[in-house]
KEVEX-694996 format. One record per residue (C-alpha): residue in one letter; z, y, x. Coordinates in nm, 4 decimals. Layout:
REM KEVEX-694996
  aa         z         y         x
   a         Z         Y         X
...
//
This chain:
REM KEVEX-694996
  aa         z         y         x
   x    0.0000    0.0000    0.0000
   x   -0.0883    0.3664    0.1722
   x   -0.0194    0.5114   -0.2078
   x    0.3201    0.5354   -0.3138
   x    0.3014    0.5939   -0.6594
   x    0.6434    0.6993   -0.7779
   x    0.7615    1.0872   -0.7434
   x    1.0766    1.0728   -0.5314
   x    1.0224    1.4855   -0.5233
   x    1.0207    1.5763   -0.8739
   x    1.1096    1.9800   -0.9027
   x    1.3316    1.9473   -0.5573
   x    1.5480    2.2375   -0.5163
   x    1.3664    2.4897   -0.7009
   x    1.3649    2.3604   -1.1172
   x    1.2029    2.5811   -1.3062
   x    1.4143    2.7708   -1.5653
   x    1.4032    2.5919   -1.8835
   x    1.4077    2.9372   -2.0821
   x    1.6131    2.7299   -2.3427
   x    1.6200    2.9340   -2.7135
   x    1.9335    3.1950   -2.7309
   x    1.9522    3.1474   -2.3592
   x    2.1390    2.8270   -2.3883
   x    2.3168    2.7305   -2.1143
   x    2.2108    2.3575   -2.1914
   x    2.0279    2.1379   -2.4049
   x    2.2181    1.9046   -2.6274
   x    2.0078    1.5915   -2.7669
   x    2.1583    1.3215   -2.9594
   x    1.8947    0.9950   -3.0065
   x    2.0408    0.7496   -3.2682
   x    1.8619    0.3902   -3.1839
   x    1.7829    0.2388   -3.4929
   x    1.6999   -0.1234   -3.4165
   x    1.8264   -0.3276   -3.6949
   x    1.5587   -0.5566   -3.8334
   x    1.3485   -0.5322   -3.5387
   x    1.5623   -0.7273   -3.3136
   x    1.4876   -1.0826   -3.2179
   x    1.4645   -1.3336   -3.4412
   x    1.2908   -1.6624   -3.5467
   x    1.2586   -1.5380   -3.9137
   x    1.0882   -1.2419   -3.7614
   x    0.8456   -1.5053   -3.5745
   x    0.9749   -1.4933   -3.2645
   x    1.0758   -1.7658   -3.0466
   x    1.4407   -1.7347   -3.0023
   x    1.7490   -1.5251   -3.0725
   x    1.8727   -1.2071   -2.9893
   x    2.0713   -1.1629   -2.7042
   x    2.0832   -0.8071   -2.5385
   x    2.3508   -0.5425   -2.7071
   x    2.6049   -0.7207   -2.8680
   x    2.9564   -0.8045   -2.8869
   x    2.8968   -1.1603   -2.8357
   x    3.0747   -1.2289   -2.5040
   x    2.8300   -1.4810   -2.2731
   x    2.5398   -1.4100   -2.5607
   x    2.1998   -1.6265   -2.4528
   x    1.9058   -1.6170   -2.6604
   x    1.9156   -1.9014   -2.8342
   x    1.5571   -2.1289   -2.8337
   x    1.4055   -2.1894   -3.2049
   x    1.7356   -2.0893   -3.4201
   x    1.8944   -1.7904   -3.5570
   x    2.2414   -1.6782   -3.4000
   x    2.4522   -1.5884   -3.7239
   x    2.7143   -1.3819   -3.5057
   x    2.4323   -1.1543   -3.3258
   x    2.2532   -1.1064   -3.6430
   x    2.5666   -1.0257   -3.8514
   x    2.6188   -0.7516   -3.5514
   x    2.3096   -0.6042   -3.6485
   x    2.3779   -0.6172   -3.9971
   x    2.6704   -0.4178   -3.9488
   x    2.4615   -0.1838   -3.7769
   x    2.2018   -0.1099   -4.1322
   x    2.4939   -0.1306   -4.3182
   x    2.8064    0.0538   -4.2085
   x    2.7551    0.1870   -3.8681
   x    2.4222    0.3952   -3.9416
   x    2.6951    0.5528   -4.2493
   x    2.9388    0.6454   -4.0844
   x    2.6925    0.7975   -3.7619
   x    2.4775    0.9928   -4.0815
   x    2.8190    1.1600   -4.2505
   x    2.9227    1.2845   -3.8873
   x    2.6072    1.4453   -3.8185
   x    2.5048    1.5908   -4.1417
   x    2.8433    1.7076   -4.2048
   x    2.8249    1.8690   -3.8752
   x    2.4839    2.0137   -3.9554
   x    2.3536    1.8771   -3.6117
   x    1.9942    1.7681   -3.5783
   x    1.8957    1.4466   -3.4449
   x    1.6070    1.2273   -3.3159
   x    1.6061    0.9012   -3.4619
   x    1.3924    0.6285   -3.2086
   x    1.2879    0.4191   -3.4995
   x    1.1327    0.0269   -3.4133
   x    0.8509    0.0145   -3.6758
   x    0.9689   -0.3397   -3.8506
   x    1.3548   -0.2082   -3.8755
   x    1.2246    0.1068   -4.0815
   x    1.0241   -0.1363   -4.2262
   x    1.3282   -0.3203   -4.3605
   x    1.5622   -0.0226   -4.4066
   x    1.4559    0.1777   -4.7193
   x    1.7623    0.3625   -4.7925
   x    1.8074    0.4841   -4.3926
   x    1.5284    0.5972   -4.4031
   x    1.5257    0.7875   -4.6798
   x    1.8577    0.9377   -4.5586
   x    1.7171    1.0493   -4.2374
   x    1.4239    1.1782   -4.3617
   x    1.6749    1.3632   -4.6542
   x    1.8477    1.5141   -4.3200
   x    1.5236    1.6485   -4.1333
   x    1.5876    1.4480   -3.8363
   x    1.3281    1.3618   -3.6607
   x    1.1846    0.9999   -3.6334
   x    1.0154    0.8563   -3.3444
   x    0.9010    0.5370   -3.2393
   x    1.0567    0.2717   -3.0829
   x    0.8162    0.0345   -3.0791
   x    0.6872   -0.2234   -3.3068
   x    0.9609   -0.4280   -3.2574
   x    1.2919   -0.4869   -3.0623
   x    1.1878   -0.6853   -2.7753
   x    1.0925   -0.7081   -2.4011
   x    0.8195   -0.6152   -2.3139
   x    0.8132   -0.6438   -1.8960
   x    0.6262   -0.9624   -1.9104
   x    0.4444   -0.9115   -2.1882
   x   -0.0100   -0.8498   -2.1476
   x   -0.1496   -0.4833   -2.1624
   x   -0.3778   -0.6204   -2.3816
   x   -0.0768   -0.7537   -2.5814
   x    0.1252   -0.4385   -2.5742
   x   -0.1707   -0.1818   -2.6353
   x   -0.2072   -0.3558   -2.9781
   x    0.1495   -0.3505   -3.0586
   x    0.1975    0.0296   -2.9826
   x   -0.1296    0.0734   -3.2423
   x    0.1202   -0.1306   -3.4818
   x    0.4112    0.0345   -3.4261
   x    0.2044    0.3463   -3.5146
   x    0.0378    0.2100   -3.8109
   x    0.3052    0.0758   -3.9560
   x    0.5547    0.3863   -3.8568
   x    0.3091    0.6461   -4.0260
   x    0.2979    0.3434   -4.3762
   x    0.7332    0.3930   -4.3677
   x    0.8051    0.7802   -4.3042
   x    0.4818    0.8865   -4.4453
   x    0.3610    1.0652   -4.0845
   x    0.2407    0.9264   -3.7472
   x    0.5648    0.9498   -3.4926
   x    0.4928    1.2600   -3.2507
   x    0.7767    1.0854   -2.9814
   x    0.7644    0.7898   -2.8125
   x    1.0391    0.5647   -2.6647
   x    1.0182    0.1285   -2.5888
   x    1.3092    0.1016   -2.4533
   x    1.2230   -0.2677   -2.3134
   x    0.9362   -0.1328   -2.1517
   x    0.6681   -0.2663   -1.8621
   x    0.5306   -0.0926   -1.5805
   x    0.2401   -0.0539   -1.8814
   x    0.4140    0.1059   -2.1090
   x    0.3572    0.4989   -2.0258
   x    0.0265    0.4654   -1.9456
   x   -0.0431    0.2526   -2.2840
   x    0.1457    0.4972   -2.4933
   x   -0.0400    0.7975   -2.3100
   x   -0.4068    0.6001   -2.3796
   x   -0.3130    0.5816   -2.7572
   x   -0.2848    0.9498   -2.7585
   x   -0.1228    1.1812   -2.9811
   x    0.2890    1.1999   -2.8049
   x    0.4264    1.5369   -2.7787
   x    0.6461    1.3572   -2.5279
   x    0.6996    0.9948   -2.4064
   x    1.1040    0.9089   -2.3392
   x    1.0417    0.5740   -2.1392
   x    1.1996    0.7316   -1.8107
   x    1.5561    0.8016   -1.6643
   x    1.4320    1.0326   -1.3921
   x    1.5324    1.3478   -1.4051
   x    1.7450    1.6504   -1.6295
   x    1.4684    1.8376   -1.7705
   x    1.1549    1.7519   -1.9225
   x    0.8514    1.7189   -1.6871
   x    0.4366    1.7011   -1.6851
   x    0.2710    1.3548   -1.5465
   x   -0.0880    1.3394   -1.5118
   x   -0.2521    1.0378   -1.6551
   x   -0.5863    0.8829   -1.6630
   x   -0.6647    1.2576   -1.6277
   x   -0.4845    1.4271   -1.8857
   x   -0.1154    1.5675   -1.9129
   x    0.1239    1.4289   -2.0508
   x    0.4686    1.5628   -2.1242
   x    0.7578    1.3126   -1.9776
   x    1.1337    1.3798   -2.1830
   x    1.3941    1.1345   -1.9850
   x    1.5952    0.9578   -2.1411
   x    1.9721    0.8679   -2.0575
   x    2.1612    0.5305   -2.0074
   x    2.4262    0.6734   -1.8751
   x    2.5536    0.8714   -2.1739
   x    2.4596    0.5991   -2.3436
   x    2.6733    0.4317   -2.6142
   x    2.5082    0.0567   -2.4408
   x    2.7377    0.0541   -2.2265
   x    3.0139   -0.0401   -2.4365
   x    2.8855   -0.3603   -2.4098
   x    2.7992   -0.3388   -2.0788
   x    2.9920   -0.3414   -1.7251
   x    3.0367   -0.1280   -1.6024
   x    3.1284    0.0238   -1.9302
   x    3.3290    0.1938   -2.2046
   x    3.6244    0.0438   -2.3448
   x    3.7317    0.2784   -2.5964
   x    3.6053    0.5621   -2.7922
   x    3.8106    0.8149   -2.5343
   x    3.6407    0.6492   -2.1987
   x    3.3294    0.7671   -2.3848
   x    3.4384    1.1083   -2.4780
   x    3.5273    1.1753   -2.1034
   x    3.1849    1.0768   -1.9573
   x    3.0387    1.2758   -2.2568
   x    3.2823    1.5806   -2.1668
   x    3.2339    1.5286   -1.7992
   x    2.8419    1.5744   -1.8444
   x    2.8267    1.8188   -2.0563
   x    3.0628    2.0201   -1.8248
   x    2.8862    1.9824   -1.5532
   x    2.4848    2.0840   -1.6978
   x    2.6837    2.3454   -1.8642
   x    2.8085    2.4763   -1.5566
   x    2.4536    2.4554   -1.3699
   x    2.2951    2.6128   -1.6741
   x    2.5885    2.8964   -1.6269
   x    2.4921    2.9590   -1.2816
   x    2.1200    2.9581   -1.3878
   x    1.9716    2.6357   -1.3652
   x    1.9836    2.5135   -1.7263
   x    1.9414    2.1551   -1.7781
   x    1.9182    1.8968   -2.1609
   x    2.1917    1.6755   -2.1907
   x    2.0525    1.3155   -2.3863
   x    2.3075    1.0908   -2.5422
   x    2.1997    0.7496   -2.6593
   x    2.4092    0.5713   -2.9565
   x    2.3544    0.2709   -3.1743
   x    2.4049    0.2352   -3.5517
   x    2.5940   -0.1183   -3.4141
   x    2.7688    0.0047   -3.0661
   x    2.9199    0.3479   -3.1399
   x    2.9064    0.2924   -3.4928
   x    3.2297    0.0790   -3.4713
   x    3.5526    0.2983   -3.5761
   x    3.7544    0.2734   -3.2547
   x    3.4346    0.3820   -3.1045
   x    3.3374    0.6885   -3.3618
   x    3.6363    0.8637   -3.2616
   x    3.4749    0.9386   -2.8881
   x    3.1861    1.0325   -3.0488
   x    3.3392    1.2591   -3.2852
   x    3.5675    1.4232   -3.0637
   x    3.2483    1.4873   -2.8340
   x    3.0922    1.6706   -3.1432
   x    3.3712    1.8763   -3.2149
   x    3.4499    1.9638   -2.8394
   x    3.0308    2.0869   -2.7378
   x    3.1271    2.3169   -3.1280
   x    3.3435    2.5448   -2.9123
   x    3.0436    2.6446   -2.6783
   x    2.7938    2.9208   -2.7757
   x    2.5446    2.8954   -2.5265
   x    2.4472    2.5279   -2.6702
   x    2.1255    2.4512   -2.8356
   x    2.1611    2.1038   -3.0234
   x    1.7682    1.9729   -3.0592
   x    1.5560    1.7263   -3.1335
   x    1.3529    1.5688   -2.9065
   x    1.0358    1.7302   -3.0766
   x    1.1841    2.0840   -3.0584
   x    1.2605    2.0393   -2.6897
   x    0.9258    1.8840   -2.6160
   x    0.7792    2.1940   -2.8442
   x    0.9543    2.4512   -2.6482
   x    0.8495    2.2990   -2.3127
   x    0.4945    2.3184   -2.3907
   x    0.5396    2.6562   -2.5032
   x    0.7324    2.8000   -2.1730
   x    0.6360    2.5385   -1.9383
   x    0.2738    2.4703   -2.0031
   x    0.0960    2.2603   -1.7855
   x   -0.0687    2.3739   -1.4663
   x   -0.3112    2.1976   -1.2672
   x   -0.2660    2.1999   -0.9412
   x   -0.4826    2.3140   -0.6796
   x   -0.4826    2.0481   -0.4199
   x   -0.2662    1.7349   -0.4102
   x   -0.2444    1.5794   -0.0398
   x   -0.2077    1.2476   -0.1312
   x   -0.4942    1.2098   -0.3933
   x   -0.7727    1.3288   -0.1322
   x   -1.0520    1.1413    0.0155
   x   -1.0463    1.0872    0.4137
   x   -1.2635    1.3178    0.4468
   x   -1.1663    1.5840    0.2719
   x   -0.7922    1.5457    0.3582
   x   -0.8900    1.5737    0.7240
   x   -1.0615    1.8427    0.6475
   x   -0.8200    2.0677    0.5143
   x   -0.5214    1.9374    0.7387
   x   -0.7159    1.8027    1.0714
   x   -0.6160    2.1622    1.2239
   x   -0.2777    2.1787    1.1335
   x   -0.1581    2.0110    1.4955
   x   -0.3730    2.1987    1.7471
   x   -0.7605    2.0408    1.7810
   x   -0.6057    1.7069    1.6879
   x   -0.7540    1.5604    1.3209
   x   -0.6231    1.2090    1.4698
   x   -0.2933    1.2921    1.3457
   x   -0.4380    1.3614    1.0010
   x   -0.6092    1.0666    1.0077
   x   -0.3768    0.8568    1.0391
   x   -0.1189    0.9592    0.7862
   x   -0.4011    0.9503    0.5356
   x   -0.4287    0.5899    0.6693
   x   -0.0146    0.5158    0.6074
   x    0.1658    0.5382    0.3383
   x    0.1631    0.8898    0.1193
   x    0.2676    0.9987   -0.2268
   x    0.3824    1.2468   -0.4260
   x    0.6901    1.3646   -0.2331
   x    0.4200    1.4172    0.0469
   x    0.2085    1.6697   -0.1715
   x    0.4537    1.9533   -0.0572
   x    0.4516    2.1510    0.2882
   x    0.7874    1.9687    0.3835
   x    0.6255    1.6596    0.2223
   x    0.2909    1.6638    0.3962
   x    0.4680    1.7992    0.7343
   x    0.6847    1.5030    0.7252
   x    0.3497    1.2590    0.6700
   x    0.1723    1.4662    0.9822
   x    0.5129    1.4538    1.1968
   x    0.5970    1.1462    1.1692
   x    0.2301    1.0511    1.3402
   x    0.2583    1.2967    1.6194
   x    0.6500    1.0869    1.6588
   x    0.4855    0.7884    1.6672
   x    0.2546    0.8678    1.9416
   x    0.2270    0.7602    2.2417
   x    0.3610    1.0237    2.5591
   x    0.0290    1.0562    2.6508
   x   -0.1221    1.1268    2.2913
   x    0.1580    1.3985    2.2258
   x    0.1315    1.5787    2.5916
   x   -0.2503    1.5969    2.5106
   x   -0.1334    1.7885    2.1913
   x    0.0612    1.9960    2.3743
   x   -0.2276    2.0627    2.6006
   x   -0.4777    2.1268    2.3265
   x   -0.2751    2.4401    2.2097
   x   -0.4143    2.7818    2.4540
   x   -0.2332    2.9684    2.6431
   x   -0.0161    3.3072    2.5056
   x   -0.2135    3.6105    2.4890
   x   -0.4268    3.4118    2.7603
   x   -0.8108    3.4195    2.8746
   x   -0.9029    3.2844    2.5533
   x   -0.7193    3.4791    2.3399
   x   -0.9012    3.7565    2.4905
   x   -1.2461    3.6024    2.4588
   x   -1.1501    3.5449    2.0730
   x   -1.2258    3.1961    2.1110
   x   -0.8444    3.0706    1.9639
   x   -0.8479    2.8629    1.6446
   x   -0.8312    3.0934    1.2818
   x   -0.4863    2.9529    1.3003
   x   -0.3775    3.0700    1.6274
   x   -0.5226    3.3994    1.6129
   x   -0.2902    3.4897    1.3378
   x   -0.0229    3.3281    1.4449
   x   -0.0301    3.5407    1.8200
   x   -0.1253    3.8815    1.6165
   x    0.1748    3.8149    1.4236
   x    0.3781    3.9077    1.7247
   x    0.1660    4.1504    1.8164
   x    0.0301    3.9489    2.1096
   x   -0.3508    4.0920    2.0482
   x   -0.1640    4.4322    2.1590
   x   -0.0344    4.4149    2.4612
   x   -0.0323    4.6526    2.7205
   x   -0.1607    4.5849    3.0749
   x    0.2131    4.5573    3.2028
   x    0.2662    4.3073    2.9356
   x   -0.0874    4.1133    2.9700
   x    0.0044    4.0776    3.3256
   x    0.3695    3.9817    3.2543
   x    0.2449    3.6882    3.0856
   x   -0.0607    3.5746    3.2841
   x    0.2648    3.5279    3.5782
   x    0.4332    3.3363    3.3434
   x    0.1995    3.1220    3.2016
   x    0.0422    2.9899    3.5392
   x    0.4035    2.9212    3.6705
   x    0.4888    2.7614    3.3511
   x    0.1444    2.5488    3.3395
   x    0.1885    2.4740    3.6883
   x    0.5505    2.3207    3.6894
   x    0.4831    2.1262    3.3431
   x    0.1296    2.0748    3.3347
   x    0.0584    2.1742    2.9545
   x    0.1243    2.5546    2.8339
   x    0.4156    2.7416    2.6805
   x    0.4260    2.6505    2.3431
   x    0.6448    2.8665    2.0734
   x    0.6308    2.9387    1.6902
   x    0.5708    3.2662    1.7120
   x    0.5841    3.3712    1.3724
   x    0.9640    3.2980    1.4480
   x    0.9693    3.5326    1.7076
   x    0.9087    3.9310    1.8088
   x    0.7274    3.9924    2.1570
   x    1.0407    4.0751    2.3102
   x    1.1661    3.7118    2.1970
   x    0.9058    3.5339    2.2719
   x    0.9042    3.6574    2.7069
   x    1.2857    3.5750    2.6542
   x    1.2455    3.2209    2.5654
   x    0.9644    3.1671    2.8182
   x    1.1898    3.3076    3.1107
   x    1.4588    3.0506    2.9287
   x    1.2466    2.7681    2.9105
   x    1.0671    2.7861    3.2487
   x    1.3946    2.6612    3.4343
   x    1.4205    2.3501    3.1941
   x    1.3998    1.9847    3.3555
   x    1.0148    1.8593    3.2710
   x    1.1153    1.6003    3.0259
   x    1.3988    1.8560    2.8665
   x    1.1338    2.1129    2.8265
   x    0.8577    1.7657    2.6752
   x    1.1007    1.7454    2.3866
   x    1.1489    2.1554    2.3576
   x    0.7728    2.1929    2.3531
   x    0.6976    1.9015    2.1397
   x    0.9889    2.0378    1.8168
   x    0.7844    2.3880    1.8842
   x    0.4353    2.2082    1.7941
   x    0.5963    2.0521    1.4677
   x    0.7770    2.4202    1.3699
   x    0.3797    2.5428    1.3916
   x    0.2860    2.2501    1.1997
   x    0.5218    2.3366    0.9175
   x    0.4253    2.7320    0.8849
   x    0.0896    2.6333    0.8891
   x    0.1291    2.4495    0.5865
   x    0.3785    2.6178    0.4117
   x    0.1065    2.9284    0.4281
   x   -0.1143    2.6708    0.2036
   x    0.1140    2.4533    0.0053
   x    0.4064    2.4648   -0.2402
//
């Protein structure tokens, strides 16, 4: 593989704003999972039982037959849990998104209804309640055109959100292909929503949580009691609040289950969370499709200009091939390794260059070193430097020097070439005039191999202006 394909960079240090209505401080977004119905189950044609989110300590699916104590669980989920969840929120006037599986909607008139009564909003979750990691594209591509289909039969309008769950490597790019999302959920990677080009087009990326998630009551690590979950709530919320406070806003998801966090001793957490986030102003409470609406809006997406990573050979080495001193090897061969996204940034793309030049032989780097001209030297004067270097060496005013100077460093640069055998090598752009004769006096007493290393950091500092003049 020379093309990583996952984005270890993301925003880096510099998110954008989110610009979040009343100039929230955060983003609140509860997601209520409804699953019931669309679980596992041989009456629902599948091939064994349900096994993953229960209370059932040990629970295995269970091959050709229906597990009484799982599906009870669920039951409980469609028939108290979803209740006592709907009174808390619409007594509390709070809007949320609802990730819907297609067959549990299917098979749960009166939620529905009671959701739709509320103006939440009501994604998709799928066609049904399953795994999907080793399941065919083909496979999967037809059962997202389900889940649609039979989504937009129950609730009367095709789901504008998107979230698996259970998802393959497949899933994001399937769900993008089928077209339509205002956002896809089916990643955990980062605190604000975010643009990922697919097959060409944009598509808006809202992460999901399973940390704040109510799953891990039944999961260890995990929750024990309602209060355990009000704390990690609480502790989250304080800290994005706190970030958006010192202007970095961030959204805050929190995942729950009709069956999980629907259980009493569990509600209170839950409830106390609700009440607590009430005492904040700078909170906006949202639904996934008013987040995803406002990001559009503010944070529209913007192509690129160039992205490193995604270049031909050719074209890669010709836009970076200068960027060490008359040496497109280096280029070359970090096109040839391994590159990505985190590489499509001047610290990125400096690190793919660098760590070439480091893996160099001596001789490779010293005929780097010796590929770079002299300061202010003969061929500065007969304008023959490199685009590069001639702004660099104007930038310290090296293309003005008086004969007292010029001669100054003629001296120094034929004693300096002399004792090291390549030539004084500095960032100028660092440096003023004056700084630049200091460090050479400096650096001219240095032990040959002390001033090797010295000589070779100063080549990578050039490296990294140079790009950070033409990259983000």
């Amino acid at each position: 593989m020379n093309r990583y394909p996952r984005d270890m960079h993301g925003y880096g240090q510099t998110p954008p704003h989110a610009n979040w209505p009343g100039g929230a401080h955060v983003a609140v977004q509860f997601v209520l999972n409804y699953e019931e119905g669309g679980e596992n189950n041989v009456l629902h044609g599948d091939a064994a039982s349900e096994a993953f989110l229960v209370d059932v300590l040990g629970a295995a699916p269970w091959p050709g037959q229906r597990h009484a104590n799982v599906e009870s669980m669920y039951e409980y989920g469609a028939r108290a849990g979803f209740w006592r969840l709907h009174r808390l929120f619409t007594e509390a006037n709070l809007p949320v998104t609802v990730y819907g599986v297609a067959t549990a909607l299917m098979r749960a008139p009166a939620q529905l209804a009671a959701m739709q009564e509320a103006g939440w909003e009501i994604a998709s979750h799928g066609y049904k309640w399953v795994q999907h990691k080793d399941m065919p594209a083909s496979e999967e591509r037809l059962q997202i055109a389900e889940a649609i289909r039979l989504h937009t039969i129950a609730t009367g309008s095709r789901p504008q959100g998107w979230y698996t769950g259970r998802s393959s490597l497949n899933t994001v790019d399937l769900v993008a292909e089928a077209g339509g999302f205002a956002y896809i959920s089916d990643t955990y990677d980062d605190d604000l929503p975010h643009w990922k080009l697919i097959a060409g087009k944009p598509q808006l990326i809202i992460p999901y949580t399973l940390s704040t998630n109510d799953m891990r009551f039944v999961t260890a690590p995990g929750f024990d009691t309602g209060e355990e979950f009000f704390t990690a709530l609480k502790d989250s919320f304080d800290c994005l609040y706190a970030e958006g406070q010192a202007g970095a806003p961030k959204m805050m998801s929190i995942g729950l289950h009709c069956r999980l966090v629907g259980q009493p001793g569990r509600y209170h957490g839950l409830k106390k969370f609700v009440d607590y986030i009430r005492g904040f102003d700078k909170v906006w409470v949202a639904t996934r499709l008013d987040i995803a609406r406002h990001w559009a809006s503010e944070h529209p997406y913007l192509a690129p200009e160039v992205l490193p990573s995604t270049l031909d050979k050719a074209d890669f080495v010709a836009r970076y091939g200068s960027i060490f001193e008359h040496s497109p090897w280096i280029a070359e061969r970090a096109w040839e390794a391994e590159m990505g996204p985190a590489n499509d940034t001047a610290i990125g793309l400096h690190f793919s260059l660098r760590t070439q030049f480091r893996l160099a032989t001596r001789e490779e780097r010293l005929a780097v070193l010796r590929a770079h001209p002299d300061l202010a030297g003969k061929l500065a004067a007969a304008k023959r430097l490199t685009a590069e270097s001639t702004a660099e060496q104007s930038s310290a005013g090296l293309d003005a020097l008086t004969d007292a100077e010029r001669e100054q460093f003629t001296l120094l640069n034929t004693a300096y070439v002399a004792k090291f055998g390549f030539p004084f090598i500095i960032a100028v752009r660092d440096h003023t005039k004056q700084s630049i004769l200091e460090n050479f006096e400096t650096r001219i007493a240095n032990l040959a191999d002390q001033e090797f290393a010295t000589a070779c950091a100063q080549v990578e500092r050039i490296a990294y202006l140079r790009l950070k003049a033409i990259l983000p």
